[in-house]
DRENDREN-873853 format. One record per atom (N, C-alpha, C): residue in one letter; residue number from 0; atom name; x, y, z. Coordinates in nm, 4 decimals, m for minus. Layout:
BEGIN
<atom aa="A" i="NUM" at="CA" c1="X" c2="Y" c3="Z"/>
...
//
This chain:
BEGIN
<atom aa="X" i="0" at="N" c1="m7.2849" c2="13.8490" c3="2.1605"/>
<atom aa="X" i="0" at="CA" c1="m7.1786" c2="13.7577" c3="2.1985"/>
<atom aa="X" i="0" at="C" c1="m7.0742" c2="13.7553" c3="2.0865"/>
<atom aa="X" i="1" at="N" c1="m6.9839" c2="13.8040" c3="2.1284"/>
<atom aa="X" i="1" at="CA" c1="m6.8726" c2="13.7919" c3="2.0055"/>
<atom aa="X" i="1" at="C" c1="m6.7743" c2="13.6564" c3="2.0535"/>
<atom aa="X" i="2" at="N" c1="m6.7677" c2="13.6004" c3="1.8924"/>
<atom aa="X" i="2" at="CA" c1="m6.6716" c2="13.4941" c3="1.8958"/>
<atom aa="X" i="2" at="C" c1="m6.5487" c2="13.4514" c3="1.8304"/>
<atom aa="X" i="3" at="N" c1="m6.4400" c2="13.4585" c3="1.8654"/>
<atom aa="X" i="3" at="CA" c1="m6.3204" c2="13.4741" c3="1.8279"/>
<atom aa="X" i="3" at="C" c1="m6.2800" c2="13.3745" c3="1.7081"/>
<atom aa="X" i="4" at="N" c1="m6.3447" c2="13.3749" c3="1.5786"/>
<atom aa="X" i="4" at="CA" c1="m6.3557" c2="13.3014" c3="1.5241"/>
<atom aa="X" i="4" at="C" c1="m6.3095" c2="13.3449" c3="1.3699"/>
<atom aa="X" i="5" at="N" c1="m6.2367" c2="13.4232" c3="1.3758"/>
<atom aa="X" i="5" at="CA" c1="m6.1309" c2="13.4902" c3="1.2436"/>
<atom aa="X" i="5" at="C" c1="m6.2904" c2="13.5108" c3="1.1476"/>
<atom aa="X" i="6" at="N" c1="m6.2220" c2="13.5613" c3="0.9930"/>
<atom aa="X" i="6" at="CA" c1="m6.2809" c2="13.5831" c3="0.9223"/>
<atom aa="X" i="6" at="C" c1="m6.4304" c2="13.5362" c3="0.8998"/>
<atom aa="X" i="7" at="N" c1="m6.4840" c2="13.6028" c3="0.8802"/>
<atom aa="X" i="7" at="CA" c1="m6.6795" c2="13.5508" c3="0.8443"/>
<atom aa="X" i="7" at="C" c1="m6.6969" c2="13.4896" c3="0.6993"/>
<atom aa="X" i="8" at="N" c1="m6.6886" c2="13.3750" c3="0.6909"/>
<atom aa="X" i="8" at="CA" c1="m6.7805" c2="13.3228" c3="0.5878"/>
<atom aa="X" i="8" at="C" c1="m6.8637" c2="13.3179" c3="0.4580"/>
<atom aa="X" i="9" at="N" c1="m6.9847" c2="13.3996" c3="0.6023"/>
<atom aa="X" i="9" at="CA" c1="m7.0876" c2="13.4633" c3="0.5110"/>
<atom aa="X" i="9" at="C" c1="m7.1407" c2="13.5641" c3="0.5827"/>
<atom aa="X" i="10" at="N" c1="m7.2327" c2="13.6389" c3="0.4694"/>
<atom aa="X" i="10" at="CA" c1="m7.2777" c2="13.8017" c3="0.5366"/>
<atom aa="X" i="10" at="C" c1="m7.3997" c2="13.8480" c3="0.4825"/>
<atom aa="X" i="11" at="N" c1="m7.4450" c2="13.9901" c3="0.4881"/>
<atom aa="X" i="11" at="CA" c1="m7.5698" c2="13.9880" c3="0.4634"/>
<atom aa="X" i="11" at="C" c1="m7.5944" c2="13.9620" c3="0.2829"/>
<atom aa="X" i="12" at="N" c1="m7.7233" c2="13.8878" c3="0.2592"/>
<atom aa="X" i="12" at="CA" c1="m7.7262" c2="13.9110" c3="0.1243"/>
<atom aa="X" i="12" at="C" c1="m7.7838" c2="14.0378" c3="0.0623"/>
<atom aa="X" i="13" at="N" c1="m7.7628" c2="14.0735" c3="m0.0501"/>
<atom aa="X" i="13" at="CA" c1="m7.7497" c2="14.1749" c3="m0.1019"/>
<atom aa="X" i="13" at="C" c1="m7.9259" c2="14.2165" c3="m0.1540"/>
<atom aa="X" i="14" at="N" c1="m7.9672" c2="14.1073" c3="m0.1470"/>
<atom aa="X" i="14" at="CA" c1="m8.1481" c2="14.1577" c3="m0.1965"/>
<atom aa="X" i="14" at="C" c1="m8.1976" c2="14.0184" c3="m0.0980"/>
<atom aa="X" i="15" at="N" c1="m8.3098" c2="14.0927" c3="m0.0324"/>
<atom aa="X" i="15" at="CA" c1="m8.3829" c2="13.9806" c3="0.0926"/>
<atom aa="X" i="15" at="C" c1="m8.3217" c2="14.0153" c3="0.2004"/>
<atom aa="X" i="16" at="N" c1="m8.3556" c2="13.9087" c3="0.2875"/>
<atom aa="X" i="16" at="CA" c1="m8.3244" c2="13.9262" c3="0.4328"/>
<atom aa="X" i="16" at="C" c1="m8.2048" c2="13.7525" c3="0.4339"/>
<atom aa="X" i="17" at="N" c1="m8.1536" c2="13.7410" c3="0.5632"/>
<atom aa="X" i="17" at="CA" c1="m8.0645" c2="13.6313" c3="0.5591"/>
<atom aa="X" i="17" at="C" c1="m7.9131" c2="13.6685" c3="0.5401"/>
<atom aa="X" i="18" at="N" c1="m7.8587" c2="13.5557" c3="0.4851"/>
<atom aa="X" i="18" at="CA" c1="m7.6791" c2="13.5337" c3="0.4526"/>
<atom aa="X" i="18" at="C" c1="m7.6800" c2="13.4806" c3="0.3493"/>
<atom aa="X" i="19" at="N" c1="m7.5602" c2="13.5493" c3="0.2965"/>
<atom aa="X" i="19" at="CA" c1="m7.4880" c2="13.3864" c3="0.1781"/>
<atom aa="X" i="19" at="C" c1="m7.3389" c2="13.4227" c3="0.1701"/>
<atom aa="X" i="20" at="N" c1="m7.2482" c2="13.3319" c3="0.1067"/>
<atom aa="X" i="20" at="CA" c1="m7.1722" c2="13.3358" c3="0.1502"/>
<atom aa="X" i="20" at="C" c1="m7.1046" c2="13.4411" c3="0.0522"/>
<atom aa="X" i="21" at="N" c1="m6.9563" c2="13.4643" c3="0.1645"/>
<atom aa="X" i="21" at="CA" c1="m6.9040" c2="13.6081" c3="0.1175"/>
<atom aa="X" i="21" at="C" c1="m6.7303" c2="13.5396" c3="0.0408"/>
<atom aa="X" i="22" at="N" c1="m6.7371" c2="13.4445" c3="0.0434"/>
<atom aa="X" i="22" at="CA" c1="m6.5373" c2="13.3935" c3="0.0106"/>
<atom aa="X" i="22" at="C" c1="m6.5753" c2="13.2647" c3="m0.0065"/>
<atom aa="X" i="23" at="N" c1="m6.4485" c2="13.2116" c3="m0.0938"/>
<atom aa="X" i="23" at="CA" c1="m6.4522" c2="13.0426" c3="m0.0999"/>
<atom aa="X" i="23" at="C" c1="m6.4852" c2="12.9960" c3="0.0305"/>
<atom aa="X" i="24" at="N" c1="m6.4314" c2="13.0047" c3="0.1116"/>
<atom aa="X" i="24" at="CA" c1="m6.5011" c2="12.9218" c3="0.2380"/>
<atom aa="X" i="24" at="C" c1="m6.6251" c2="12.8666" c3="0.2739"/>
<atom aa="X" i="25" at="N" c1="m6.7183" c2="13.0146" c3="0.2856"/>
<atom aa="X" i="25" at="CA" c1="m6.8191" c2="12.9977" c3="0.2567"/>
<atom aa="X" i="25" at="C" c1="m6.8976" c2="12.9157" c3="0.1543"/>
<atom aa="X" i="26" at="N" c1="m6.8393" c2="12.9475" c3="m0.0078"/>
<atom aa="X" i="26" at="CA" c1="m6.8899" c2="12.8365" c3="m0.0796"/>
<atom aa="X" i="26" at="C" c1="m6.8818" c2="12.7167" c3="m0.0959"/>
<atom aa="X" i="27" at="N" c1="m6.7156" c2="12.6742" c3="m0.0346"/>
<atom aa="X" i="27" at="CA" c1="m6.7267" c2="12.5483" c3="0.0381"/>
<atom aa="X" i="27" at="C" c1="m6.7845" c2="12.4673" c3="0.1017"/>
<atom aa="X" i="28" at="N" c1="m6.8414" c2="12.5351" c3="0.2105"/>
<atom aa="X" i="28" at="CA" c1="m6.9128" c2="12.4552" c3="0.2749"/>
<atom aa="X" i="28" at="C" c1="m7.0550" c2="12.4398" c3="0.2025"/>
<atom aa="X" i="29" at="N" c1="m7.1488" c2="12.5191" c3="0.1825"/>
<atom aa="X" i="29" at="CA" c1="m7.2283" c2="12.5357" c3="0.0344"/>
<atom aa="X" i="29" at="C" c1="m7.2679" c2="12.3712" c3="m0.0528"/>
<atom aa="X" i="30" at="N" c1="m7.1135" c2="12.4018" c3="m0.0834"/>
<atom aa="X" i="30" at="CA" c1="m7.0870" c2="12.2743" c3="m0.1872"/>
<atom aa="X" i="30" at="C" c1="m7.1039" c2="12.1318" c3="m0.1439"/>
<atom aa="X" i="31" at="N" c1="m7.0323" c2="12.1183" c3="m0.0221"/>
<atom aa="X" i="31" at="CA" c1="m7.0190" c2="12.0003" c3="0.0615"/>
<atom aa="X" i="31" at="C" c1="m7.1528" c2="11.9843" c3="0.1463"/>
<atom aa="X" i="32" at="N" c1="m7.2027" c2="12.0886" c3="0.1485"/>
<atom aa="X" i="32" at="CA" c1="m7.3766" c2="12.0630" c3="0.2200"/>
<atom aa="X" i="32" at="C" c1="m7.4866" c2="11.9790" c3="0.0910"/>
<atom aa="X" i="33" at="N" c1="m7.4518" c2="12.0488" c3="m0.0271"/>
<atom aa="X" i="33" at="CA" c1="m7.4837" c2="12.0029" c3="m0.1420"/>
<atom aa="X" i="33" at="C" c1="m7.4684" c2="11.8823" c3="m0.1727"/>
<atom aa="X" i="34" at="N" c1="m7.3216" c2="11.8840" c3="m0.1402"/>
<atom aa="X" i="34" at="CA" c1="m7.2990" c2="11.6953" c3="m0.2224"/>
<atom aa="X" i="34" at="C" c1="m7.3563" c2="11.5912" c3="m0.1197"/>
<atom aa="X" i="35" at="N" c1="m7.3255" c2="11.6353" c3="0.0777"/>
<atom aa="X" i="35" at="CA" c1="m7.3537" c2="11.5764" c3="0.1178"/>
<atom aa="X" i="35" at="C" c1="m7.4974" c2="11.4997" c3="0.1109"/>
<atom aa="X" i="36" at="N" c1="m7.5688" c2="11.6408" c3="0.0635"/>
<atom aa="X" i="36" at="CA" c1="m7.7700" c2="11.5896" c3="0.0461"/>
<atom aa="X" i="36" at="C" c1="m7.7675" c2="11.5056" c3="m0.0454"/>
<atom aa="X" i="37" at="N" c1="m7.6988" c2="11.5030" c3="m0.1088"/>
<atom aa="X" i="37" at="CA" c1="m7.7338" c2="11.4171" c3="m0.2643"/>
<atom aa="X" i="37" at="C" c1="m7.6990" c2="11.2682" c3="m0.2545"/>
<atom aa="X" i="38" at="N" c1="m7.5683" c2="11.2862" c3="m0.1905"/>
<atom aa="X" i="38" at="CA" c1="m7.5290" c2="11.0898" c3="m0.1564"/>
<atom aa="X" i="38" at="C" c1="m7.5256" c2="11.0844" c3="m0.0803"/>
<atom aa="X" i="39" at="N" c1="m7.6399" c2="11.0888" c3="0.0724"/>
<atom aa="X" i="39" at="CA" c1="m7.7037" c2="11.0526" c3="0.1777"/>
<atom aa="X" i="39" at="C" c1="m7.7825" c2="10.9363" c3="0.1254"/>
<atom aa="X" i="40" at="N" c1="m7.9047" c2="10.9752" c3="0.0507"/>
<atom aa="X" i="40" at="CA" c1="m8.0239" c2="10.8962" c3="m0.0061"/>
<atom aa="X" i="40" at="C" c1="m7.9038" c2="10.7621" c3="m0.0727"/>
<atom aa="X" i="41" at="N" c1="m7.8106" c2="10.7719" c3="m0.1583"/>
<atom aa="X" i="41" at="CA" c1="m7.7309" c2="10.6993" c3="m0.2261"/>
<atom aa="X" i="41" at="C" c1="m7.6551" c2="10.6188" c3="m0.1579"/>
<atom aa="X" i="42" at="N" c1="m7.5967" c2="10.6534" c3="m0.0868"/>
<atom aa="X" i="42" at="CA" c1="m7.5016" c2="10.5798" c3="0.0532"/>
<atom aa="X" i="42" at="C" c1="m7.6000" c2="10.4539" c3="0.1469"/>
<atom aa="X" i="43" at="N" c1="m7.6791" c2="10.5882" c3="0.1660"/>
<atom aa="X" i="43" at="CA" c1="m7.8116" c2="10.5060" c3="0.2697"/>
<atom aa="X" i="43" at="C" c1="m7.8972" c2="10.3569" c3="0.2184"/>
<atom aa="X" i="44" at="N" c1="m7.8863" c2="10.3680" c3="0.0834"/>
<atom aa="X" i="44" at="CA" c1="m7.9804" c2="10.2889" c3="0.0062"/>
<atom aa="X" i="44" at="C" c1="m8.1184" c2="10.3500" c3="m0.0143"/>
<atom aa="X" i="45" at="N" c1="m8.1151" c2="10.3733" c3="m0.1711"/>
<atom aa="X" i="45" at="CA" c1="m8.2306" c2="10.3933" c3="m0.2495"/>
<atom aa="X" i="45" at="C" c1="m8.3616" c2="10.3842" c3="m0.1792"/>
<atom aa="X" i="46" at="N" c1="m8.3584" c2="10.1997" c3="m0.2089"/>
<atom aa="X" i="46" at="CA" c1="m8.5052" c2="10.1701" c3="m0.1804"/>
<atom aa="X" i="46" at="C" c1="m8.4961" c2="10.1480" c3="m0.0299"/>
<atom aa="X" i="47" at="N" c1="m8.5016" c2="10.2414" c3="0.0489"/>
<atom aa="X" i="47" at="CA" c1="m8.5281" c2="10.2299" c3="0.1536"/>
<atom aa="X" i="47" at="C" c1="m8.6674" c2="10.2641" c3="0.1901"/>
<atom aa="X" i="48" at="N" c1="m8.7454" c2="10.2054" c3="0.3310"/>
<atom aa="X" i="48" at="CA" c1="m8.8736" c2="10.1963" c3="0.3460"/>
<atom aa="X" i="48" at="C" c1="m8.8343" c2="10.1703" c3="0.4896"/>
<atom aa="X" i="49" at="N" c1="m8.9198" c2="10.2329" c3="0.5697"/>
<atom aa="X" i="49" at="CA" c1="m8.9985" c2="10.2260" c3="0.6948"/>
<atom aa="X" i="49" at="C" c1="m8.8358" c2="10.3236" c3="0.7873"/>
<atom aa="X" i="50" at="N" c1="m8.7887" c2="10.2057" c3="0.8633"/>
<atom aa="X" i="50" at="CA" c1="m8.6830" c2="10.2926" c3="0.9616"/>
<atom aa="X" i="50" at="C" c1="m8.5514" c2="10.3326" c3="0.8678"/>
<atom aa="X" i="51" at="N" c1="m8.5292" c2="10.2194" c3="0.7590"/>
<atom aa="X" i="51" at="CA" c1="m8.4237" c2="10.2616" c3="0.6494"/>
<atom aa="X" i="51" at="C" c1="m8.4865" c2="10.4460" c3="0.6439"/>
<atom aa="X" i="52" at="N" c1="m8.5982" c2="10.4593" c3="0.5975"/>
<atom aa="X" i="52" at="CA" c1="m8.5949" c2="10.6123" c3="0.5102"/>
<atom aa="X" i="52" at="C" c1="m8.6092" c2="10.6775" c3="0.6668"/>
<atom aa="X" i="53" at="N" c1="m8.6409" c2="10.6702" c3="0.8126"/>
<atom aa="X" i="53" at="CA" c1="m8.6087" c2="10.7445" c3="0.9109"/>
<atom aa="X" i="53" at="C" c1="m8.4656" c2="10.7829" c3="0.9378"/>
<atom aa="X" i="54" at="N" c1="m8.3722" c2="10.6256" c3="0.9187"/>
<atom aa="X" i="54" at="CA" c1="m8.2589" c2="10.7252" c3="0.8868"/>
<atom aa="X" i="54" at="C" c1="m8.1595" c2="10.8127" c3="0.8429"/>
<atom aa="X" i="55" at="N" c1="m8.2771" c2="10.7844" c3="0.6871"/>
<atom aa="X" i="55" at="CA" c1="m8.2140" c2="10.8991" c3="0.5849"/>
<atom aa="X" i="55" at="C" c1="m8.2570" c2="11.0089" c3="0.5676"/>
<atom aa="X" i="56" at="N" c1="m8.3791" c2="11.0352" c3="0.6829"/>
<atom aa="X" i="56" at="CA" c1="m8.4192" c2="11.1700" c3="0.7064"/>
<atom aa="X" i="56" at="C" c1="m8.3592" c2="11.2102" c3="0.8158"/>
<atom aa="X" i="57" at="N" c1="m8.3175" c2="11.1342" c3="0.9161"/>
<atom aa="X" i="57" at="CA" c1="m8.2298" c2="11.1378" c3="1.0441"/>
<atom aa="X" i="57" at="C" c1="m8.0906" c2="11.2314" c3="1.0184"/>
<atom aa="X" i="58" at="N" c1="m8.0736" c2="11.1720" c3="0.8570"/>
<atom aa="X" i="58" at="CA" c1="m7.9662" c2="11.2373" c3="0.8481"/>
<atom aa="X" i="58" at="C" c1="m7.9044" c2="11.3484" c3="0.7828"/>
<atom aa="X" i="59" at="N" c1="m8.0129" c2="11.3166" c3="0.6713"/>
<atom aa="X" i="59" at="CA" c1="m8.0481" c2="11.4923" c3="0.6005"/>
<atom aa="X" i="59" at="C" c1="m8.0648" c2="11.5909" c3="0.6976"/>
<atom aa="X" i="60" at="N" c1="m8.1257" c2="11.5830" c3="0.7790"/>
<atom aa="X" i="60" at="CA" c1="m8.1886" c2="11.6832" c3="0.8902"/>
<atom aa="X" i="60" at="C" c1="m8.0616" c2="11.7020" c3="0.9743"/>
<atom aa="X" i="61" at="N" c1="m7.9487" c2="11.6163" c3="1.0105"/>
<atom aa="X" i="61" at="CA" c1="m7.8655" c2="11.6616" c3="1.0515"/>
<atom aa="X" i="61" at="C" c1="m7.7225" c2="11.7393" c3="0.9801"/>
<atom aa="X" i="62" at="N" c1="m7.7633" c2="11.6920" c3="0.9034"/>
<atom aa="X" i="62" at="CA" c1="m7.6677" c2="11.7731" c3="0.7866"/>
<atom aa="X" i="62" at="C" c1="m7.6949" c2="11.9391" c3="0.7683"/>
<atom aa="X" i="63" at="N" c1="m7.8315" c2="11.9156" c3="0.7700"/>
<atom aa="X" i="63" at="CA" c1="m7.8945" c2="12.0886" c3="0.7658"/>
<atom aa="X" i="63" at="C" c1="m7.8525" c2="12.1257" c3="0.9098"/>
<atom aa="X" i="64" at="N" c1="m7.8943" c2="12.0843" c3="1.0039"/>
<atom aa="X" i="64" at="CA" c1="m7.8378" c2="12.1432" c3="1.1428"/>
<atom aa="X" i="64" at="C" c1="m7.6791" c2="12.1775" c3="1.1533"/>
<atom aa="X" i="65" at="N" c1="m7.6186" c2="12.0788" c3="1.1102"/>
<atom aa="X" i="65" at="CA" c1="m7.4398" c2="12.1191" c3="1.1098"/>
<atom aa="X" i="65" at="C" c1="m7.4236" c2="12.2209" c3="1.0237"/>
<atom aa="X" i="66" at="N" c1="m7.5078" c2="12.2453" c3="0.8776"/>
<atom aa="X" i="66" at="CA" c1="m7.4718" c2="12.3404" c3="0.8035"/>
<atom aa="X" i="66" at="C" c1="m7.5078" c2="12.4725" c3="0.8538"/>
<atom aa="X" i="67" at="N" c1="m7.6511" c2="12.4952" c3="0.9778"/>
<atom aa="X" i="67" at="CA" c1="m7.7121" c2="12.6483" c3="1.0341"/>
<atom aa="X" i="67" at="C" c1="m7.6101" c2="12.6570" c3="1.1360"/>
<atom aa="X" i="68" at="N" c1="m7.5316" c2="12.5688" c3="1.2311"/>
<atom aa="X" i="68" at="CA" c1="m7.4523" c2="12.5626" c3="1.3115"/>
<atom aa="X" i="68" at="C" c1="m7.3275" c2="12.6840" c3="1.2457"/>
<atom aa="X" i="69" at="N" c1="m7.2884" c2="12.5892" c3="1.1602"/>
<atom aa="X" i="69" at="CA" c1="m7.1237" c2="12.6194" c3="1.1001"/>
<atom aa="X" i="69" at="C" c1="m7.1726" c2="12.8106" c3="1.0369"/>
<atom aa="X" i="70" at="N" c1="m7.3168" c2="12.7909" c3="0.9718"/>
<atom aa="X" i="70" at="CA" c1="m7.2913" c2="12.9732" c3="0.9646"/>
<atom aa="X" i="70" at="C" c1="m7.3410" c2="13.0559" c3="1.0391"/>
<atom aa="X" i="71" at="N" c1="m7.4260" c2="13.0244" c3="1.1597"/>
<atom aa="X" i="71" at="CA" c1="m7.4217" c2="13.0869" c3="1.2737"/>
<atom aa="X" i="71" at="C" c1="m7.3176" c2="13.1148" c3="1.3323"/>
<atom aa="X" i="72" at="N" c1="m7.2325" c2="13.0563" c3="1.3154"/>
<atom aa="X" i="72" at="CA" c1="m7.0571" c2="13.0666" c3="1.3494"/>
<atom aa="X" i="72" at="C" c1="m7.0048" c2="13.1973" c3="1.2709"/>
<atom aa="X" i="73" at="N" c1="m6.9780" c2="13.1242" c3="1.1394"/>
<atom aa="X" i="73" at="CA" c1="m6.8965" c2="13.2065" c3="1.0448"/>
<atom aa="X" i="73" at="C" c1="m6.9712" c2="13.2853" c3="1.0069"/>
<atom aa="X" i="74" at="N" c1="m7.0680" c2="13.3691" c3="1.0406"/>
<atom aa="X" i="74" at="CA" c1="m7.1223" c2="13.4770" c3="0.9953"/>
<atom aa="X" i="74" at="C" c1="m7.0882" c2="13.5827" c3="1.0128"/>
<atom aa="X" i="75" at="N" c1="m7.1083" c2="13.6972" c3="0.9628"/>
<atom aa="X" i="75" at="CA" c1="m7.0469" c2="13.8472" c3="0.9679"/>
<atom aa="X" i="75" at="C" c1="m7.1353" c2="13.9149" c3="1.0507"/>
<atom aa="X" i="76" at="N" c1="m7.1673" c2="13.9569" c3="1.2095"/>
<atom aa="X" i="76" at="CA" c1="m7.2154" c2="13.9839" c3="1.2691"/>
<atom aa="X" i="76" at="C" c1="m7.2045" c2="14.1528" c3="1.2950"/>
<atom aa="X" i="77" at="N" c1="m7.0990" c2="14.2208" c3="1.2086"/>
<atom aa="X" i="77" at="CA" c1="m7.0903" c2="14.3620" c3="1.2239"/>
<atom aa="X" i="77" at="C" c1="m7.2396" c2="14.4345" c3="1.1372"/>
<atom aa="X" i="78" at="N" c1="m7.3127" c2="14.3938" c3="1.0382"/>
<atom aa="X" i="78" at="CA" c1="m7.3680" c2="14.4298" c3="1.0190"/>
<atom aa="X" i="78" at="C" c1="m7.5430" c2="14.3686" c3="1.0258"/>
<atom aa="X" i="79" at="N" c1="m7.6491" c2="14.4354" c3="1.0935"/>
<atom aa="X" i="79" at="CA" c1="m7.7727" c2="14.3670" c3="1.1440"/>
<atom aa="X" i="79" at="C" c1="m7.8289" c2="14.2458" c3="1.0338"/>
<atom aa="X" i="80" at="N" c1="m7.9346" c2="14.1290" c3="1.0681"/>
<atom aa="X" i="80" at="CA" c1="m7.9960" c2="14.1018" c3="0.9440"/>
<atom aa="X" i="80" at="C" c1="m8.1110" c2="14.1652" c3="0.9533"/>
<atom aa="X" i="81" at="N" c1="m8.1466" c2="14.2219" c3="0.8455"/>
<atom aa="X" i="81" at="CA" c1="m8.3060" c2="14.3498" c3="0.7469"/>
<atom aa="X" i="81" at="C" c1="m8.2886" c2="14.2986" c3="0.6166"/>
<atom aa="X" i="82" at="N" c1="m8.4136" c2="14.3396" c3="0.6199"/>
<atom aa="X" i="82" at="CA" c1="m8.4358" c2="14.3128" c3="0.4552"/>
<atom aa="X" i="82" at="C" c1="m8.3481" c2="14.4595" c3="0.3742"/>
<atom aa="X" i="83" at="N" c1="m8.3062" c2="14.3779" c3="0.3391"/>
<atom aa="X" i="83" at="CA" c1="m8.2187" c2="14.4721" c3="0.2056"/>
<atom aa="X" i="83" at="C" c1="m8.2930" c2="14.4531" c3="0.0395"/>
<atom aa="X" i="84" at="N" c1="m8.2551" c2="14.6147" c3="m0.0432"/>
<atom aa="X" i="84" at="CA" c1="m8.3055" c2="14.5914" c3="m0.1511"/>
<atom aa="X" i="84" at="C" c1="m8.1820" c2="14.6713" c3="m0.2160"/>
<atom aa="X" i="85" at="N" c1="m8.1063" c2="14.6003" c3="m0.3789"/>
<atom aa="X" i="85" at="CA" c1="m7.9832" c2="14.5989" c3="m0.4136"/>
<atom aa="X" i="85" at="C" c1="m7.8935" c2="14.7109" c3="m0.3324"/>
<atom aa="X" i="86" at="N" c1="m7.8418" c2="14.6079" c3="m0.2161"/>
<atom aa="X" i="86" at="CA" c1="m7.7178" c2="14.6427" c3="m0.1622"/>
<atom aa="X" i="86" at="C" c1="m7.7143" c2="14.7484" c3="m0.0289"/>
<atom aa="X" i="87" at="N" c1="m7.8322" c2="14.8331" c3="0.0074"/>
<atom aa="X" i="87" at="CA" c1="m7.8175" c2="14.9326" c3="0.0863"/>
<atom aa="X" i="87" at="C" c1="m7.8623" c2="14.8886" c3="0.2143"/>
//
């Protein structure tokens, strides 16, 4: 399924199997997946307990879903994912 979605993101990584990202964009979002994990717990309140910490797993977990979303998107689909070993 090709999707008309300009430049890719991210692409294959260079040792392993998977993506990472290939341009600022990519590390953008990266970053903002990052900060978002970190002041979820902080935003949410610390000492949270019982449904408090359900919805700060409610929401971590959706944060990870928007982040597999957004590079299932922006990914570089011209080339397969395989395990690669430096670069070939």
């Amino acid at each position: 399924m090709k999707l008309p979605l300009g430049r890719p993101w991210f692409g294959p990584r260079r040792f392993g199997c998977g993506v990472s990202p290939m341009n600022g964009q990519g590390w953008a979002c990266i970053g903002v997946y990052v900060l978002a994990m970190a002041m979820i717990p902080t935003l949410m309140g610390r000492e949270a307990r019982g449904a408090d910490a359900l919805g700060i797993l409610a929401a971590l977990l959706g944060c990870t879903a928007l982040l597999l979303v957004v590079v299932w998107l922006k990914m570089d689909r011209t080339q397969p994912l395989r395990w690669r070993r430096d670069g070939d």
